[in-house]
Every structure is written in structure tokens, then in C-alpha cells.
N, C-alpha and C positions, 0 to 999 in steps of 0.2 A: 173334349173337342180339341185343347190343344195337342193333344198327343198322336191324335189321329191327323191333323196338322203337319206336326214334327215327321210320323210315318211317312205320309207321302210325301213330302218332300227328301225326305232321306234315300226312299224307293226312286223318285226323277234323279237326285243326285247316282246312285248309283249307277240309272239307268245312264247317263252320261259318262261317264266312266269306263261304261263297259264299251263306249261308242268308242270314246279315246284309245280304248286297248285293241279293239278292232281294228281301227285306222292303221296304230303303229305297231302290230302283227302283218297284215296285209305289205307295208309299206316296208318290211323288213324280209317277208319272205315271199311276192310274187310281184309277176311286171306290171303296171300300173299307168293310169294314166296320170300325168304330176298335175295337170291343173284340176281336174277333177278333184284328185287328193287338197290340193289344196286348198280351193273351195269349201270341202266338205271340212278342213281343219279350222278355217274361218268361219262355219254356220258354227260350228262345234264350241268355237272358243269366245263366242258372242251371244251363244243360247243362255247363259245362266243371267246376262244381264239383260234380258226380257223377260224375266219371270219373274213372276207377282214374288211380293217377303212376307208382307202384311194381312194376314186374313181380316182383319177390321178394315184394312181400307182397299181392300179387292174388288174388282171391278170386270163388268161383262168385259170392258175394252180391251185391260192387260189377259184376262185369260184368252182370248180372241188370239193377240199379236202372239202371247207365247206356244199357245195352238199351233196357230201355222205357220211360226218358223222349227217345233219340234217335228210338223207333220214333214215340212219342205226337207228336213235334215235326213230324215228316218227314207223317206222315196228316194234322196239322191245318195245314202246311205243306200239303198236294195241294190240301186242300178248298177255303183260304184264295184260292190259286194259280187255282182254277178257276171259284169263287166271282165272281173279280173282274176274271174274262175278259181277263187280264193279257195274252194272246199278242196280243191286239189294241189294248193299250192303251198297252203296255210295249214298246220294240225290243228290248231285250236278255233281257227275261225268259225269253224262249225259253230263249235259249242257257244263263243262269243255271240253269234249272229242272234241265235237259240236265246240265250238268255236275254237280248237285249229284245225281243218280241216277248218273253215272258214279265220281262218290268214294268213294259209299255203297258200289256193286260194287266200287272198288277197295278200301277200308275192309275188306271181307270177303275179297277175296283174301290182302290182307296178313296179316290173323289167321291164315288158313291157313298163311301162308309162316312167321309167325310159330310159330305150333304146330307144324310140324315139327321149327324148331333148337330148338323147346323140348324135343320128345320125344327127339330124337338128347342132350342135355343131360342132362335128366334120368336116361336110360339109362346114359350115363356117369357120374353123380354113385353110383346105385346100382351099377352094377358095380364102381366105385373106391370105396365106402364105406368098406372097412377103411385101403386106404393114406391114403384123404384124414384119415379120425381120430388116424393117426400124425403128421401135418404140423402143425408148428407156425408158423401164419402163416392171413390171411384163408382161405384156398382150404380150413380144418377146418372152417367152420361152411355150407358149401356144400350148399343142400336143393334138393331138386326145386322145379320152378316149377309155376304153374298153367296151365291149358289153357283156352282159349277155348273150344274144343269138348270134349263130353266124349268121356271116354276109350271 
């Protein structure tokens, strides 16, 4: 569970990244609007401090907030993108735009792959609840985790 964890957040991380390299391709090689731009550099450079760290103490609420300011980043990301007729102005922005849609969709697969060893975990932490309360050592305080999707 942790590694699938580790995965997608490495994949958001990424997907961030590739947002930052689109910006500062765009902003190097086509005309632009500057407050737009910089807008979309302030959703950009305030997105990672809305996101959940902790899969033990994750919560509907922060994936919510982190939700819709990646959603709100990634629309004014399209507009910004199309706005400034980058596929013609830009060589790479193509392929940036491209892979940052394919993150996004791996982004989501991962949660899914994610939410399953959650649910098999979970199910185990509840069907072991009485011997896990007899153990003394970390593995007593072991609670179900939260779910990307709901149940």
C-alpha cells in the first residue's frame, strides 16, 4: 500500500512539473497574457501545499480542497494554453500539454490502484480488530485508512 502511495504521488509530482515546463516554454516562446500567466504561476506554486502527505490521516475534506484547486489549475491551464495559440508558437508545448493530460489519467488510475490495497487493508484491520487490540507494539493503534473514492 505504501508504494502505491509513494507512486502516485510521484506521478502528481510529476504531473506538476510538467505544468511548470509548460508555463515557462509558453512564456519564453509566445505572446501571452502576463496576468493570466501569472495567476496560473500562483495556482501552480501553492498547489503542492494543499495536498494531502499523510495517507493515515487523509481526509474526504483535503482531497476535496486539493481536487479543486488541481481541477481550477488544469481549466485555466487549457484556456491559458489555447489562448496563446502555443501549438504554433511553442515546439514542445504540444507534447508538454499531451503528457500533462496523460498524468492527470494516470493520477486517477493510481488512486484506484491505490483504493483497492486500501479496501483489502482496511478489511483486514476490521476483521483482526480484537487480536490486533491484544498486541502490544505499533500494529494496536492500526485504523482503517481513507478512500479516494467513496465507498
Amino acid at each position: 500500500m505504501q508504494i502505491s502511495w509513494s507512486t502516485l504521488i510521484e506521478s502528481d509530482n510529476l504531473k506538476i512539473q510538467q505544468i511548470k515546463d509548460l508555463l515557462k516554454n509558453i512564456s519564453q516562446s509566445c505572446k501571452y497574457d502576463k496576468t493570466l500567466y501569472t495567476q496560473l504561476i500562483n495556482q501552480e506554486e501553492t498547489l503542492l501545499s494543499k495536498r494531502y502527505t499523510d495517507p493515515d490521516s487523509l481526509t474526504n475534506d483535503q482531497i476535496d480542497f486539493y481536487d479543486s484547486a488541481t481541477d481550477s489549475l488544469l481549466t485555466d491551464l487549457t484556456l491559458f494554453y489555447e489562448k496563446t495559440h502555443a501549438t504554433t508558437c511553442c515546439v514542445s508545448c504540444d507534447s508538454l500539454e499531451k503528457r500533462i493530460d496523460s498524468l492527470t489519467n494516470e493520477v486517477a488510475i493510481l488512486r484506484r490502484k491505490y483504493d483497492n490495497y486500501t479496501e483489502e487493508y482496511n478489511a483486514l484491520i476490521i476483521q483482526q480488530k480484537e487480536a490486533l487490540s491484544t498486541i502490544k507494539s505499533e500494529y494496536k493503534n492500526l485504523k482503517p485508512r481513507q478512500l479516494f473514492s467513496p465507498m
